[in-house]
C-alpha positions as CSV (number, residue, x, y, z in Angstrom):
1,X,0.0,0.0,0.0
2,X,1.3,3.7,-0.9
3,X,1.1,6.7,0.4
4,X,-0.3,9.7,-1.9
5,X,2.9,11.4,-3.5
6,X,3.7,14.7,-2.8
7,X,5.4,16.9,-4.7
8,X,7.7,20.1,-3.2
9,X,9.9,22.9,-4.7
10,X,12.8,20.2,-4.9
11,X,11.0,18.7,-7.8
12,X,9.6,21.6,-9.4
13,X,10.5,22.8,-12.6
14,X,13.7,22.5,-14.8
15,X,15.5,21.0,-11.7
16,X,12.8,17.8,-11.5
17,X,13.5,17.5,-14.9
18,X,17.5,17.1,-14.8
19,X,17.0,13.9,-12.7
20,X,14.4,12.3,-14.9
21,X,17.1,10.4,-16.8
22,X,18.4,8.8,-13.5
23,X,17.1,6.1,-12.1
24,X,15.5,6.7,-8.3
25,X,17.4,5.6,-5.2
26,X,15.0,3.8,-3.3
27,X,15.7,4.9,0.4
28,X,14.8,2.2,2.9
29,X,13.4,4.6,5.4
30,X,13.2,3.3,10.0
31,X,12.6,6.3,12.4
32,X,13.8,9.5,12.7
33,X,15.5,12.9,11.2
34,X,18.5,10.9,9.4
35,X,16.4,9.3,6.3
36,X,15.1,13.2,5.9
37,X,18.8,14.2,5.3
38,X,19.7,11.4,3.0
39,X,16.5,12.3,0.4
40,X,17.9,15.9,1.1
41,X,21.3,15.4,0.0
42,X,20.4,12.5,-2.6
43,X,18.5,15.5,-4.5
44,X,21.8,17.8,-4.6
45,X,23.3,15.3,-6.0
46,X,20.7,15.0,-9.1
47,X,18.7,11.7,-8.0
48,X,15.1,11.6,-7.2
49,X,14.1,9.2,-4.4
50,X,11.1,6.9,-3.4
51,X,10.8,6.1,-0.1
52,X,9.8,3.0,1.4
53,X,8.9,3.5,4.8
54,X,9.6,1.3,7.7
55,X,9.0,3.5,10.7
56,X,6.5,6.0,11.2
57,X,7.3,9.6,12.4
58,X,8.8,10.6,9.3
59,X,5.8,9.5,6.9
60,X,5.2,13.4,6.4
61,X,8.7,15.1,5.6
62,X,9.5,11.8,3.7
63,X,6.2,12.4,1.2
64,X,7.4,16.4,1.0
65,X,10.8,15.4,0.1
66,X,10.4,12.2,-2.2
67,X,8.7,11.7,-5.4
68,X,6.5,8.9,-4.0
69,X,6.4,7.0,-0.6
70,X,5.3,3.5,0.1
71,X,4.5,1.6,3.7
72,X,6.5,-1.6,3.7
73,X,6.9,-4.2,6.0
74,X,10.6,-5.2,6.6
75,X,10.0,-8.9,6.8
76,X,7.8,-9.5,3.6
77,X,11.0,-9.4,1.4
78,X,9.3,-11.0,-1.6
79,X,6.8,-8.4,-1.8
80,X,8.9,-5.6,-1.2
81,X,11.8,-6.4,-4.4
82,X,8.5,-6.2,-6.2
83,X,7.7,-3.0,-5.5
84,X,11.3,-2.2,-5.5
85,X,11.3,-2.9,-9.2
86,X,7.6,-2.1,-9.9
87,X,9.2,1.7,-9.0
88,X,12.3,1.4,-11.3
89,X,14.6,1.3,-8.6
90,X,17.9,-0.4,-9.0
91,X,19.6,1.0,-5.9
92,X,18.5,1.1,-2.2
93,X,20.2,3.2,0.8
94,X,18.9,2.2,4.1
95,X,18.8,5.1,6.9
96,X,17.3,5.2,10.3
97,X,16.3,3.6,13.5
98,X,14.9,-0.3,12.9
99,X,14.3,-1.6,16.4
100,X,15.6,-5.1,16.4
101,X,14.0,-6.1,19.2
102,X,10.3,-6.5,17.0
103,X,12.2,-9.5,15.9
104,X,10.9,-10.5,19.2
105,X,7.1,-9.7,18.6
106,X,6.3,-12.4,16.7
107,X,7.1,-10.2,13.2
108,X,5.4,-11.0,10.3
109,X,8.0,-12.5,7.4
110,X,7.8,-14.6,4.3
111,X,9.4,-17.8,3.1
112,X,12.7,-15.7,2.5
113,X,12.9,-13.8,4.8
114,X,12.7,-17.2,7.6
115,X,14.9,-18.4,5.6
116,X,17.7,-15.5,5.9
117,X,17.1,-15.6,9.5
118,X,17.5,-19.4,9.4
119,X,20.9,-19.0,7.6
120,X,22.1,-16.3,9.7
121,X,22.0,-18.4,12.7
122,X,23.4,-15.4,15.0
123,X,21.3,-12.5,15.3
124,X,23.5,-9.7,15.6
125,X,23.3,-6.8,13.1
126,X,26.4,-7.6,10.2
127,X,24.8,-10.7,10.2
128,X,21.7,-9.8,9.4
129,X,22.3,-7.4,7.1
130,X,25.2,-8.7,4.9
131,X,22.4,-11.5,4.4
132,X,19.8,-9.1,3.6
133,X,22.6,-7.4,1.1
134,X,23.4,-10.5,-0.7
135,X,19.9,-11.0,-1.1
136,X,18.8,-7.9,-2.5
137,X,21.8,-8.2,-4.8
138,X,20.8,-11.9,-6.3
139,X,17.8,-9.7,-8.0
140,X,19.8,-7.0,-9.0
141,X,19.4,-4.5,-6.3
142,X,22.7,-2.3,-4.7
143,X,22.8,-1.0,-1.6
144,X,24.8,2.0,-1.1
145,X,26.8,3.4,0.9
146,X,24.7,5.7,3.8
147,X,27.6,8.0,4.5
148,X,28.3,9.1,0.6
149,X,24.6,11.0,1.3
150,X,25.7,12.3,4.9
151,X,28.9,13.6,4.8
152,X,28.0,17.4,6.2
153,X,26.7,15.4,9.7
154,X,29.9,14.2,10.2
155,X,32.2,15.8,13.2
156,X,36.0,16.5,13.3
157,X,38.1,16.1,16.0
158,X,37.5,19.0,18.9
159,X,35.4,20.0,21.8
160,X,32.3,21.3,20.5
161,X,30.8,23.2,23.9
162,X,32.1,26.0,26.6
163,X,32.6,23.2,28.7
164,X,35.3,20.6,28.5
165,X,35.4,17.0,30.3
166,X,37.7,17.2,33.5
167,X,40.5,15.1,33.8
168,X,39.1,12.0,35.7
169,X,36.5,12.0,32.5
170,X,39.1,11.8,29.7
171,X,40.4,8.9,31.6
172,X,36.6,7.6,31.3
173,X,36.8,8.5,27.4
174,X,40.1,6.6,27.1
175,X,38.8,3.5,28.9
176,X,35.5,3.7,27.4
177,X,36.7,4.2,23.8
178,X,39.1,1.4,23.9
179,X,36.1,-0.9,25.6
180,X,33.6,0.4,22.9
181,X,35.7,-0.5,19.9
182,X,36.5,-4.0,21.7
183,X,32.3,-4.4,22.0
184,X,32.6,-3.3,18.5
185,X,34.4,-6.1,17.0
186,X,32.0,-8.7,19.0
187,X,28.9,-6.6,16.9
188,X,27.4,-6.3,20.4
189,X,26.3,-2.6,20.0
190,X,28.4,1.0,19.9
191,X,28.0,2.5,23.2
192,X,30.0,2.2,26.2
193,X,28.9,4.4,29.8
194,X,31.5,4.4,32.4
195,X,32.1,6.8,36.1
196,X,35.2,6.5,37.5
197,X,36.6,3.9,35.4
198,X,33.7,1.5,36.2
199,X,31.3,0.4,33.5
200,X,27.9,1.2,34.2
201,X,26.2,-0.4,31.1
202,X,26.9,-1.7,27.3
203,X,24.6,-1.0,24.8
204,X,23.1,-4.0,23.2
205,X,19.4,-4.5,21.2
206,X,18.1,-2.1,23.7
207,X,19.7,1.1,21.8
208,X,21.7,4.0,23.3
209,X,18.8,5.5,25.5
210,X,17.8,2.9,27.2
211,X,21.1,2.1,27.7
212,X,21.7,5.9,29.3
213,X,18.7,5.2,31.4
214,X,20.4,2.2,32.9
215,X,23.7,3.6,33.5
216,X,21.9,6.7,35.2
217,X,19.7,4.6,37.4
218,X,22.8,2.4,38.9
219,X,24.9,6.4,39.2
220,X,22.2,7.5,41.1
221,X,22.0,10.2,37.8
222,X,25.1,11.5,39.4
223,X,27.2,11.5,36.4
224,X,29.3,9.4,33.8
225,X,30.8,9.3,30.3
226,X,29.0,8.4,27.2
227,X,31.5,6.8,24.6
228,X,30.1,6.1,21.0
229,X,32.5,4.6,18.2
230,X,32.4,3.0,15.0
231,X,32.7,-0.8,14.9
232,X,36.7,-1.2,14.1
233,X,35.1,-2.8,10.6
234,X,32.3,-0.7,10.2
235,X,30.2,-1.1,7.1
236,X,29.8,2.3,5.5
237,X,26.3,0.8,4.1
238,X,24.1,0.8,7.3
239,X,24.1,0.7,11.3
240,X,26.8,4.0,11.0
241,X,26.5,5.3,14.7
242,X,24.6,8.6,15.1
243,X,24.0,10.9,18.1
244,X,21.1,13.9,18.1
245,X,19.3,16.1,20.3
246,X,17.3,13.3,22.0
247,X,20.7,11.6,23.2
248,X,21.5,14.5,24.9
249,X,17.7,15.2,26.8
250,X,18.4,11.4,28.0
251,X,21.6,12.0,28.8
252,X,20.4,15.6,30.9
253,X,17.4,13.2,32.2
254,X,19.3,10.8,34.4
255,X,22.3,12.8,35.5
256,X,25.1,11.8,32.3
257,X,27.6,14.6,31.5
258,X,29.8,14.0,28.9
259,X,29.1,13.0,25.6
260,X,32.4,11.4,23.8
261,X,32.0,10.3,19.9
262,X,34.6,9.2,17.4
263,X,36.0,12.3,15.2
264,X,34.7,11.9,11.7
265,X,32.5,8.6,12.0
266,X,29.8,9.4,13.8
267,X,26.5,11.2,12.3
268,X,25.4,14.4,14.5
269,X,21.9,15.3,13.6
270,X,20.5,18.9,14.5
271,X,24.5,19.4,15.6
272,X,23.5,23.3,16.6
273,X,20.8,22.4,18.5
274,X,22.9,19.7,20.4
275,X,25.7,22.3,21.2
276,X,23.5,24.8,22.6
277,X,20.9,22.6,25.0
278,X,24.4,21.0,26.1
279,X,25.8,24.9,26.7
280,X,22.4,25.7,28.4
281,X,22.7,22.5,31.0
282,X,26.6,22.2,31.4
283,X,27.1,19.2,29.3
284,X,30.6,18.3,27.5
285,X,30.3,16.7,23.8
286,X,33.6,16.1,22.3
287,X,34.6,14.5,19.5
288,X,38.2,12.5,19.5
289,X,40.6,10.6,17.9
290,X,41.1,7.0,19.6
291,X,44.7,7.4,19.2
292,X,45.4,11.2,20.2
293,X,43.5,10.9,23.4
294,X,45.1,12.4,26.7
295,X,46.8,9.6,28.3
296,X,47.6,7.5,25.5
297,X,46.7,5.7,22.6
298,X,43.0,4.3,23.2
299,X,43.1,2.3,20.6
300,X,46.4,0.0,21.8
301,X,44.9,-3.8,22.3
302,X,41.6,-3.3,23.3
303,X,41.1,-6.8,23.7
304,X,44.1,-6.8,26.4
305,X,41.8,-4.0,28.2
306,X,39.0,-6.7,28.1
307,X,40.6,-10.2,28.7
308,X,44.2,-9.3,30.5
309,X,45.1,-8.3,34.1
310,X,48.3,-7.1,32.5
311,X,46.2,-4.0,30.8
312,X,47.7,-0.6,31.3
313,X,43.9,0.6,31.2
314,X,43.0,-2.0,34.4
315,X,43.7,0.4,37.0
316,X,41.8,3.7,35.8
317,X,39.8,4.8,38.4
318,X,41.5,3.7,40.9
319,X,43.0,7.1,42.8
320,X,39.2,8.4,42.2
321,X,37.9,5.7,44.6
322,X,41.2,5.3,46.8
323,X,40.8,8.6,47.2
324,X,37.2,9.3,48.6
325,X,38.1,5.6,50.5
326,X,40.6,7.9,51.6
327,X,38.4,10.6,52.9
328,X,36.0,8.7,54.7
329,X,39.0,7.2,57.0
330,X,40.2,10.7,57.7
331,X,36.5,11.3,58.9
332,X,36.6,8.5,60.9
333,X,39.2,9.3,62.3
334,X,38.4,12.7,63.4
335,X,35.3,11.1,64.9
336,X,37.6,9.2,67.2
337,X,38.7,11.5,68.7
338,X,35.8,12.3,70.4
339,X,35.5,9.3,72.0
340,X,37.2,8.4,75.0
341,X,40.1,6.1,74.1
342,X,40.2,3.1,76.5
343,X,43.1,2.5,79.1
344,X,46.2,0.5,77.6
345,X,47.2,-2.2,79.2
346,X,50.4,-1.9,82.0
């Protein structure tokens, strides 16, 4: 089932009829802002686009930006190449959120698409989608690259707000990064929270805020580190790591102060809005290098900073806790003073 096209100024006229000759992208649309900016930019560069709509808050920009935009349901795979060709389409780019977890409410999916799943045999999100890839590609269909339509969201290295982490949170960064790109490798998820050199949660199929929510509950929403990376083989096609205003109101929400994202792979959306809520509240959002980080190379064996007690990263956090440990003995002490001390012995 479609949705009435719609028609705006970015197909009117002369320019509408400079992309005639190409073929449209078909843009595999889940939730949010980012499938908004990929019709956006896929119009600069002279295609038109039909969107095929998987979430549902975007139905509306999608039908202003797109020449025509269908409802589709991600698990009836059969169907959906049909329509993909019924619309001339010979290449797809898929942008925005897809919960995986409605694998888990009894989806609705074909013959192929069981199959895939069958074949896959892990879940985890390469998996799925280098299966769904080689699929789409048995009848013809490319996928392309996300980031070659999103280039202006990425980030260079720097500190983007007035305020900048303290040191005991670049040690977070530095232990979180390495731990994040270590998680990366396993395909567990891109997100990594950590206070005081402890790890307060892992993104897995939750997604980031949930996973903020968790972290902030066991802090007692009295702060921590975010840390978002690319996986160390990140597929340029899908599942690039992306950050936007609603990270940050989570963050705010349950007491997380720092925001840390890998320079030039990760996708800001509404990056000035971000910078000034995180001004207005006295939130950090910095954007690094794995391997320029204060303290050391980030990047150096992460799977040593996981599996072996010989890591050089083990011990972060440790003069934060020995510390206050520290503090609450020299109060204890004080304290005995006012008690009477008992008679020694002859």
């Amino acid at each position: 089932m479609g949705f009435d096209s719609r028609q705006s100024s970015y197909y009117d006229g002369a320019a509408m009829m400079d992309t005639m000759h190409l073929s449209p992208i078909g843009l595999i649309a889940g939730e949010g802002h980012l499938p908004l900016h990929v019709a956006e930019n896929a119009f600069r560069q002279g295609r038109s686009v039909v969107a095929f709509c998987i979430g549902r808050n975007n139905v509306r920009e999608l039908q202003r930006l797109c020449v025509r935009t269908h409802r589709v349901v991600p698990g009836l795979l059969e169907r959906n190449v049909a329509l993909f060709k019924s619309e001339g389409v010979r290449e797809l780019v898929f942008a925005g959120k897809v919960n995986k977890w409605l694998l888990l409410c009894n989806p609705r999916l074909d013959a192929m698409a069981l199959k895939l799943m069958r074949q896959a045999v892990q879940m985890n999100d390469d998996r799925v989608m280098l299966g769904l890839i080689d699929y789409l590609a048995g009848h013809g269909l490319t996928v392309l690259r996300q980031v070659d339509f999103l280039q202006n969201l990425f980030v260079s290295e720097g500190i983007l707000t007035q305020q900048s982490p303290n040191e005991r949170q670049w040690l977070d960064i530095r232990y979180g990064f390495s731990l994040a790109k270590a998680l990366g490798r396993l395909d567990v998820g891109q997100s990594v929270l950590v206070k005081d050199g402890m790890v307060l949660a892992v993104e897995a199929i939750e997604g980031t805020d949930r996973c903020i929510q968790r972290a902030g509950d066991l802090a007692r929403r009295k702060g921590g580190v975010l840390i978002k990376v690319a996986k160390p083989e990140q597929d340029p096609r899908f599942d690039v790591p992306t950050v936007g205003l609603r990270t940050l109101k989570t963050m705010k929400k349950m007491g997380i102060q720092v925001l840390a994202t890998e320079a030039s792979r990760t996708l800001f959306l509404e990056q000035a809005a971000m910078v000034s809520f995180a001004d207005r509240h006295g939130l950090s959002i910095v954007s690094v290098d794995g391997a320029r980080l204060p303290g050391g190379a980030a990047e150096a064996s992460a799977e040593g900073d996981l599996f072996s007690s010989d890591s050089a990263i083990q011990g972060l956090g440790t003069s934060s806790i020995a510390e206050r440990s520290a503090q609450h003995m020299q109060q204890v002490g004080d304290a005995s003073l006012l008690v009477a001390p008992e008679a020694s012995n002859p």
